[in-house]
C-alpha positions as CSV (number, residue, x, y, z in Angstrom):
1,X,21.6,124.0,-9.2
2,X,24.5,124.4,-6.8
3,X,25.5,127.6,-5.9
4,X,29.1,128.4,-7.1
5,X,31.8,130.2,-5.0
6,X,34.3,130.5,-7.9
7,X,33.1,133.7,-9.5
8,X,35.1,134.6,-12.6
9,X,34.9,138.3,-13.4
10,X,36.6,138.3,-16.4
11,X,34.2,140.0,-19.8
12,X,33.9,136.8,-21.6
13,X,32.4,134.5,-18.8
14,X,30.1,138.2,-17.6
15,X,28.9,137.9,-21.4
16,X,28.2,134.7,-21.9
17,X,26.4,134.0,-18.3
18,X,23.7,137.1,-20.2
19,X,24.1,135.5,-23.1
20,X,23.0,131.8,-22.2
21,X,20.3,133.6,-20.2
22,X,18.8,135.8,-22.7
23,X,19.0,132.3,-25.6
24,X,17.2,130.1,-22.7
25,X,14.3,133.0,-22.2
26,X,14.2,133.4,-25.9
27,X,13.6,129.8,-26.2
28,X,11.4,129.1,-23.5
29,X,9.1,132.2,-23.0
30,X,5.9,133.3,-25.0
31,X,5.5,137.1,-25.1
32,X,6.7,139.5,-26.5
33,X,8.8,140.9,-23.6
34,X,11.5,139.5,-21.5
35,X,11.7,141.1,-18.1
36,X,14.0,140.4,-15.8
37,X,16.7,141.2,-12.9
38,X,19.8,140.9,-12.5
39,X,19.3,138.8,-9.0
40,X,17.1,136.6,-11.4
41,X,19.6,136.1,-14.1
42,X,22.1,135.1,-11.5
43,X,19.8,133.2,-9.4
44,X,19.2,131.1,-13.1
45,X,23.1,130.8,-12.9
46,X,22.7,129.2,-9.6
47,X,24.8,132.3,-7.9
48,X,23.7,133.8,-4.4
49,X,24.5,137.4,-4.3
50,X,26.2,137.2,-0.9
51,X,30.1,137.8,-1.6
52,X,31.6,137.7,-5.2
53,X,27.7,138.0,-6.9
54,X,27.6,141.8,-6.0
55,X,30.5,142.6,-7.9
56,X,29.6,140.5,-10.7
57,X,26.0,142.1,-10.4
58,X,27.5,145.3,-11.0
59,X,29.4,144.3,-14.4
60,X,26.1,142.6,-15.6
61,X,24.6,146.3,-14.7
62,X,27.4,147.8,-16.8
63,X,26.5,145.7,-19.6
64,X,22.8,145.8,-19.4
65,X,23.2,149.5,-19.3
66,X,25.2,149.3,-22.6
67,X,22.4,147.9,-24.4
68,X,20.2,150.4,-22.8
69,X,22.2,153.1,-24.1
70,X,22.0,151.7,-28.1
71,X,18.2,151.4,-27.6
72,X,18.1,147.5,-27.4
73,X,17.0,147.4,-23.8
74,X,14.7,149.3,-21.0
75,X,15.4,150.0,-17.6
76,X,13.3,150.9,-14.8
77,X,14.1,151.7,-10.9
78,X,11.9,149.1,-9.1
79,X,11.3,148.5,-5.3
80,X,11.9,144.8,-5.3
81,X,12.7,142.3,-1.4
82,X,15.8,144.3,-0.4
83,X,15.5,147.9,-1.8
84,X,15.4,149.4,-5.2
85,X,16.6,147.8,-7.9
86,X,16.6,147.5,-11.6
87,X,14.8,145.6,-13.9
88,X,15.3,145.3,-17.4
89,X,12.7,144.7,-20.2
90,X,13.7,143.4,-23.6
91,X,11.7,142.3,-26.6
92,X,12.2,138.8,-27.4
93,X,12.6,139.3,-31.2
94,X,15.9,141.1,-30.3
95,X,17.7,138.8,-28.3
96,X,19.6,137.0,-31.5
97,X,20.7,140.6,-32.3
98,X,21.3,141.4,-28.9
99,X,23.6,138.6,-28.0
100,X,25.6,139.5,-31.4
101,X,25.7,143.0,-30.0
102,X,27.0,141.4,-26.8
103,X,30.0,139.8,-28.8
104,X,31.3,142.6,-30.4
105,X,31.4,144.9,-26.8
């Protein structure tokens, strides 16, 4: 994929960029947990982090954290290439009820 400079920030395209990302590891992966990053969900978008990807990193962090905070998510502080950063671990049976949750925030 090519990397896009037009980042929209707007909550619709934040939701559905987690949203398509979440159905495509539901669909393709075998365990029973999905981890993941945020620098790997956008990196599946095709989005570098340089410029407009750090803000939008931080909305997908709001949202993420959301879904932490109604027990549908984990999060743990990890030391990943350039620091600490998050990674999330969901269980793949909830992602249906996950991305419904993501509609209705």
């Amino acid at each position: 994929m090519k990397p896009r400079n037009n980042i929209s920030l707007s909550t619709s395209y934040v939701k559905k960029l987690l949203s398509d990302y979440l159905d495509y590891r539901y669909r393709h992966d075998k365990g029973s947990i999905c981890s993941f990053s945020i620098s790997k969900l956008l990196r599946f978008h095709g989005i570098e982090m340089e410029g407009g990807g750090v803000t939008l990193a931080t909305v997908l962090r709001y949202y993420l954290h959301k879904l932490v905070e109604v027990g549908l998510a984990k999060a743990e502080k990890v030391h990943g290439r350039n620091g600490q950063c998050w990674k999330y671990f969901i269980k793949r049976h909830d992602i249906p009820k996950i991305i419904e949750v993501l509609k209705q925030l």
